[in-house]
DSSP file (Angstrom, degrees, kcal/mol; ACC not computed):
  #  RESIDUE AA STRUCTURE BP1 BP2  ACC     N-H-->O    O-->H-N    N-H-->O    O-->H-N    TCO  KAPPA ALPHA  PHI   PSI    X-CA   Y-CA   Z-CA
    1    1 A X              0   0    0      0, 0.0    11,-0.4     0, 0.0     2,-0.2   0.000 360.0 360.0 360.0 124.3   17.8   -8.8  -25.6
    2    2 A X        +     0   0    0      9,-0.2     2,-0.2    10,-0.1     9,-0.1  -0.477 360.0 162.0 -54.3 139.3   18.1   -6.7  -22.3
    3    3 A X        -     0   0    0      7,-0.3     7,-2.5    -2,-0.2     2,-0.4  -0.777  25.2-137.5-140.9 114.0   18.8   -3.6  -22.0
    4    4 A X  E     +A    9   0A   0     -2,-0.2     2,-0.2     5,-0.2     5,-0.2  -0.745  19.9 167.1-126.1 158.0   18.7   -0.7  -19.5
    5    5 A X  E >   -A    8   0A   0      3,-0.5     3,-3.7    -2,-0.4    -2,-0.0  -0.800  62.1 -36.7-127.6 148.0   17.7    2.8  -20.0
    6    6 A X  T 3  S-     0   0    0      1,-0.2    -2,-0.0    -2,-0.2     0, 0.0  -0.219 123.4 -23.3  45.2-123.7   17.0    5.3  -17.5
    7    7 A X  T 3  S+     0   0    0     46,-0.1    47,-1.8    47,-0.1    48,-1.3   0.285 122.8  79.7 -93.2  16.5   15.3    3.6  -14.7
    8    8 A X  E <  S-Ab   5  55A   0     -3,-3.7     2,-1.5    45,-0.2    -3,-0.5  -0.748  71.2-126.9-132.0 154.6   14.0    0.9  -16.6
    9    9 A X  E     -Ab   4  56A   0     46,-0.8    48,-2.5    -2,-0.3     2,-0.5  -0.783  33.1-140.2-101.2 113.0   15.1   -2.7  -18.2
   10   10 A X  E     - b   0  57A   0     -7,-2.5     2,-0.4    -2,-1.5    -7,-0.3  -0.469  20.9-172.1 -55.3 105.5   14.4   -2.9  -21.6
   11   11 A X        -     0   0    0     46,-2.7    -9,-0.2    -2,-0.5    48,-0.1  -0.994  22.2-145.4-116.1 133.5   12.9   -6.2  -23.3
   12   12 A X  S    S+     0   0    0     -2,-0.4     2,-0.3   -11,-0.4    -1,-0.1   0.159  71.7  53.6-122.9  -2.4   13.0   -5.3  -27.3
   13   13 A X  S    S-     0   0    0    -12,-0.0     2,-0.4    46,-0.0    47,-0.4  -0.799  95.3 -82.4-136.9 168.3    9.5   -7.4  -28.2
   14   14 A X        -     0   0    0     -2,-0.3     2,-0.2    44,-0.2    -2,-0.1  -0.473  50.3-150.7 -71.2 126.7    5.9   -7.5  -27.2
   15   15 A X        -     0   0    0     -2,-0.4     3,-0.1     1,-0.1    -1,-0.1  -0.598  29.7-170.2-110.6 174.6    5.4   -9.6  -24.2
   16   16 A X  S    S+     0   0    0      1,-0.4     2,-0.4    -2,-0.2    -1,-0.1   0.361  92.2  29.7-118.9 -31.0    2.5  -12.0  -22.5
   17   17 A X        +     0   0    0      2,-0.0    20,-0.8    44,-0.0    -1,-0.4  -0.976  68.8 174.8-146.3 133.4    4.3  -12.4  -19.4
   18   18 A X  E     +D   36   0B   0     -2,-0.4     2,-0.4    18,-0.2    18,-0.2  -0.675   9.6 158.0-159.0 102.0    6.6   -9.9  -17.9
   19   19 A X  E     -D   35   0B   0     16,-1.8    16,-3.5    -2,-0.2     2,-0.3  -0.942  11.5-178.0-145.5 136.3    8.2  -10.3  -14.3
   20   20 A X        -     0   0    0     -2,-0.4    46,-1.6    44,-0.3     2,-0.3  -0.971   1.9-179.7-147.4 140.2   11.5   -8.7  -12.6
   21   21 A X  E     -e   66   0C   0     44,-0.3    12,-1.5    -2,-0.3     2,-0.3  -0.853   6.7-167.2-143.4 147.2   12.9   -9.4   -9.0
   22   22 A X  E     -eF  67  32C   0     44,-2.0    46,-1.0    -2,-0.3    10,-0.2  -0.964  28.2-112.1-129.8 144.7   16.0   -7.8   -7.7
   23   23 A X        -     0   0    0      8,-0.7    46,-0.2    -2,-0.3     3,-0.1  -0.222  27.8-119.0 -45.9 167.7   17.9   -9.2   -4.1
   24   24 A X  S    S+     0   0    0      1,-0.1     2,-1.8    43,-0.1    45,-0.1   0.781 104.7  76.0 -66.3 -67.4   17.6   -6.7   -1.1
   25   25 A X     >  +     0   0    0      1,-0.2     4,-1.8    -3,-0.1    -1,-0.1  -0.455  55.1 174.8 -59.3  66.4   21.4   -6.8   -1.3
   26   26 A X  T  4 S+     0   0    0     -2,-1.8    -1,-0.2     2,-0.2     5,-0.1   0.936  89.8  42.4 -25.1 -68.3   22.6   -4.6   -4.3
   27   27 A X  T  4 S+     0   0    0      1,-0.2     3,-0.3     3,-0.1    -1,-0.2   0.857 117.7  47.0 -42.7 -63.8   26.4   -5.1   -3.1
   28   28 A X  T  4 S+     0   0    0      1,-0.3     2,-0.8     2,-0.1    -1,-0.2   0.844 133.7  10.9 -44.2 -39.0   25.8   -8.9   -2.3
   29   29 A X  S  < S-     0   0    0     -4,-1.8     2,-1.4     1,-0.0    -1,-0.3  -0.774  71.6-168.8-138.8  97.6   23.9   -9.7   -5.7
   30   30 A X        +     0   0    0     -2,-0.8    16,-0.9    -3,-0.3     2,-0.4  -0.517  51.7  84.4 -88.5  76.1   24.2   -6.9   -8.3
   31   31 A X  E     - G   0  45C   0     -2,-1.4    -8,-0.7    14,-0.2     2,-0.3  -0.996  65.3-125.1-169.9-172.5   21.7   -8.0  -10.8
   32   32 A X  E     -FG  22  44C   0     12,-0.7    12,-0.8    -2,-0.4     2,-0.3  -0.802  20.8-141.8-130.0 143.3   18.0   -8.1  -12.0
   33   33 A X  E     - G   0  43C   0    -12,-1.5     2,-0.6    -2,-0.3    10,-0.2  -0.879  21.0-163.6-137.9  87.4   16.1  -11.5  -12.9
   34   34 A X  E     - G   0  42C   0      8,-1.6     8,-2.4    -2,-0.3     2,-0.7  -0.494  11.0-169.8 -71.1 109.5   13.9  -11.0  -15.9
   35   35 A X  E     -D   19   0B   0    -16,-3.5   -16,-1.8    -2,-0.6     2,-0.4  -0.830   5.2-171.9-116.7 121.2   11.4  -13.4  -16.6
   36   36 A X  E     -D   18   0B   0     -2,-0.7   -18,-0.2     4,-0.3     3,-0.1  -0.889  54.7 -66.6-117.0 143.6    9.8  -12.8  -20.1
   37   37 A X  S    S-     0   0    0    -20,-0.8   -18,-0.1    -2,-0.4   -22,-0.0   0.080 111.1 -26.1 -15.0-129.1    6.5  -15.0  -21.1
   38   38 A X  S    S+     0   0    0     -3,-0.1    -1,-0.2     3,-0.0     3,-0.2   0.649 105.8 121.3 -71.0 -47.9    8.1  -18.9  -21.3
   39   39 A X  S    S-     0   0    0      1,-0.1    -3,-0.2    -3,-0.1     3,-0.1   0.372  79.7 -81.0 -51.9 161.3   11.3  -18.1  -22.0
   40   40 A X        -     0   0    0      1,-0.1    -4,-0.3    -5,-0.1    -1,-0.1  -0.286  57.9-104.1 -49.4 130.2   14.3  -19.1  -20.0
   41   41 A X        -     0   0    0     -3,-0.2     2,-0.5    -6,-0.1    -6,-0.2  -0.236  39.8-145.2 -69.2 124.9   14.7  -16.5  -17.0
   42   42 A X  E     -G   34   0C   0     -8,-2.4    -8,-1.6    -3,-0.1     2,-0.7  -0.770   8.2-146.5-116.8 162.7   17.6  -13.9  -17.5
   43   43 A X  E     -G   33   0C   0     -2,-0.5     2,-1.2   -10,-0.2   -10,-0.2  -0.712  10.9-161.1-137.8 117.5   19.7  -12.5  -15.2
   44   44 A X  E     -G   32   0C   0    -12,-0.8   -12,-0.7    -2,-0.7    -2,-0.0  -0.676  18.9-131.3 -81.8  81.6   20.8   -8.8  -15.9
   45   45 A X  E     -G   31   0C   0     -2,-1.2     2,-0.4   -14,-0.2   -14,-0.2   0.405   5.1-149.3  16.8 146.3   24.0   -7.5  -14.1
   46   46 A X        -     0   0    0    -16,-0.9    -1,-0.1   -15,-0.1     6,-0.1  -0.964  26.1-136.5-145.6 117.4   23.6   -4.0  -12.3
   47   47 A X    >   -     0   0    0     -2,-0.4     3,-1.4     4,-0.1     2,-0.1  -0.347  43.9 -69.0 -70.0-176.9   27.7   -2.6  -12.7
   48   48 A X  T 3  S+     0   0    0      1,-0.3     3,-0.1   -18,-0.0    -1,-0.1  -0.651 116.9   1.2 -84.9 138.3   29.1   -0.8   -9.1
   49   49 A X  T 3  S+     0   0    0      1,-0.2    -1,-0.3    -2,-0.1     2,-0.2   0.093  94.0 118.2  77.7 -15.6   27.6    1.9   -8.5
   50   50 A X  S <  S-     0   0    0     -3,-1.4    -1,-0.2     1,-0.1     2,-0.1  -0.597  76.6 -88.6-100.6 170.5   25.2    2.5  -11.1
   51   51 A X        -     0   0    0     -2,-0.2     2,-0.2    -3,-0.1    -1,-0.1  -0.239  33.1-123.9 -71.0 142.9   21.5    2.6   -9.9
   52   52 A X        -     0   0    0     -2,-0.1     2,-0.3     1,-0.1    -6,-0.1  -0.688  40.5-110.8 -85.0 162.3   19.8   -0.7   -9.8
   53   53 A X        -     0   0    0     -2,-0.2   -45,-0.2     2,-0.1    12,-0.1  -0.676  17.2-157.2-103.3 134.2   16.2   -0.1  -12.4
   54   54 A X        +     0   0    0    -47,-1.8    11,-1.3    -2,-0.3     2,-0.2   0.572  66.4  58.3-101.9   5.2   13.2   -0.1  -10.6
   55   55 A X  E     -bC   8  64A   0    -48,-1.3   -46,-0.8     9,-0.3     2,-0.4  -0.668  59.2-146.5-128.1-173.0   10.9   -1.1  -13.8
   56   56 A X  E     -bC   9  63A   0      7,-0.9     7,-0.9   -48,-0.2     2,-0.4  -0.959  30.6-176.7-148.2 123.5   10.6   -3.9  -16.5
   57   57 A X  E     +bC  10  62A   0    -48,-2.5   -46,-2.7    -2,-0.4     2,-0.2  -0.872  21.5 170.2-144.4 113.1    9.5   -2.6  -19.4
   58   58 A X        -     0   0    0      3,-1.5     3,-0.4    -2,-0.4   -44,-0.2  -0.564  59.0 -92.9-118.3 180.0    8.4   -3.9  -23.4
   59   59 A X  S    S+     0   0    0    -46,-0.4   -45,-0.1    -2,-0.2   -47,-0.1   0.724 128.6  32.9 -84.6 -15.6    6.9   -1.9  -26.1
   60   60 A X  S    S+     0   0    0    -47,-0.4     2,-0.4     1,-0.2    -1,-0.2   0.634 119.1  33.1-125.8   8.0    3.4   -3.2  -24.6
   61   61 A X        -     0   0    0     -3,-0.4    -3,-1.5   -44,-0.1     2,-0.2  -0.979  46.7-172.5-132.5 150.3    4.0   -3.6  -20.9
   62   62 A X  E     +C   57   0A   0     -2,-0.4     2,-0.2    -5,-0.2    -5,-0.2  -0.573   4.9 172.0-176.7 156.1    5.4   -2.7  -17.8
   63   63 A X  E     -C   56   0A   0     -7,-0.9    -7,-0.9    -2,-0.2     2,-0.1  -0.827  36.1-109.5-126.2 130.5    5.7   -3.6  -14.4
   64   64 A X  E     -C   55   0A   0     -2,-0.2   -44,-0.3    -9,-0.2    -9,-0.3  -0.493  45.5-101.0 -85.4 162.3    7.7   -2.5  -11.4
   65   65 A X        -     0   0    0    -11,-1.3     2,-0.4    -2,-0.1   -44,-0.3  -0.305  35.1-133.8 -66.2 156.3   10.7   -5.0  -10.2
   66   66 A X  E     -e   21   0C   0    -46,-1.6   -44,-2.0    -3,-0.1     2,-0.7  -0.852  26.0-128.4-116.4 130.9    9.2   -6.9   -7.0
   67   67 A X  E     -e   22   0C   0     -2,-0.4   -44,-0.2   -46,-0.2   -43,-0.1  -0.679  25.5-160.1 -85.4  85.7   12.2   -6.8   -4.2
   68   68 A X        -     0   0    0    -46,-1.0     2,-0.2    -2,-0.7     3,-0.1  -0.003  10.8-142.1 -90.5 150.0   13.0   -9.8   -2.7
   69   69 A X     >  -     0   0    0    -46,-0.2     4,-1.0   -45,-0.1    -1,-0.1  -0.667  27.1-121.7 -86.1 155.7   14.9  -11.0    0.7
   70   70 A X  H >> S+     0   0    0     -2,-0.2     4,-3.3     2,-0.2     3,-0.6   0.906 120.5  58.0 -13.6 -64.6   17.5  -14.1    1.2
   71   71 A X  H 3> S+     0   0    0      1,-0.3     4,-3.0     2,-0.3     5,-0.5   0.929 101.9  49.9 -74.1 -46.3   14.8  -15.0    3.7
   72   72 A X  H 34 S+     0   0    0      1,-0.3    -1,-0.3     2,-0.2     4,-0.3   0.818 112.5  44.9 -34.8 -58.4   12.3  -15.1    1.1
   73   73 A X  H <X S+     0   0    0     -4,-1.0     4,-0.7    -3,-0.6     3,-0.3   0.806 112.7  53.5 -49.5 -57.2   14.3  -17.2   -1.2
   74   74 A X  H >< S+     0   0    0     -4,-3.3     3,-2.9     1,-0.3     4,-0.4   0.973 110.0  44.6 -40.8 -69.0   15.2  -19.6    1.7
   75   75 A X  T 3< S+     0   0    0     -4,-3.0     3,-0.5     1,-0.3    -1,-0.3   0.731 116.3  45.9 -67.1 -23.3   11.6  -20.2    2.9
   76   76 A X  T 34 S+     0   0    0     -5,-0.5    -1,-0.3    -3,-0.3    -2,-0.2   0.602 120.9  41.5 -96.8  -1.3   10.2  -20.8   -1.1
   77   77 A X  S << S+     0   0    0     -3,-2.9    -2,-0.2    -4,-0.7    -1,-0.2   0.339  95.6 113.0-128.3   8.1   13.5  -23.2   -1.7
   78   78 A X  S    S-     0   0    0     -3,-0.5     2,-0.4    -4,-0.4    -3,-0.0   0.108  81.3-105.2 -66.0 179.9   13.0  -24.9    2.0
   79   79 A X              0   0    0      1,-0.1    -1,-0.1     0, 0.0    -2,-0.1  -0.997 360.0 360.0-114.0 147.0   12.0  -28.4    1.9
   80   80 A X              0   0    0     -2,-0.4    -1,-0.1    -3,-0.0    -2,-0.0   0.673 360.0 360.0 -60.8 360.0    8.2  -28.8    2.8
């Protein structure tokens, strides 16, 4: 389970693999995309207004969120 506290998103178990991307565009996309070791990729909500979390965090890791563009996303989902 997600959670966040302070500046950070909370992951409640020990992780292997531990990865968080935010949009550029708070307004456009309010949310966080958590990817914790295998498991299915989650995607954490940011309400209006509150401060988007600028870490990823488990009792044995943590990692800052990587910011991502549209363009970014375009060009990796492009077709070769």
């Amino acid at each position: 389970m997600l959670t966040i506290q302070d500046n950070a998103v909370i992951v409640d178990k020990p992780t292997t693999k531990l990865v968080g991307f935010r949009l550029e565009d708070t307004v456009r996309a309010p949310a966080i995309i958590v990817f914790v070791d295998e498991d299915k990729p989650q995607l954490l909500p940011i309400r209006q207004g509150e401060t988007a979390p600028v870490k990823v965090r488990s009792p044995n890791m943590e990692v800052d969120i990587q910011i991502i563009t549209y363009d970014e996303i375009n060009a990796f989902l492009a077709p070769s």
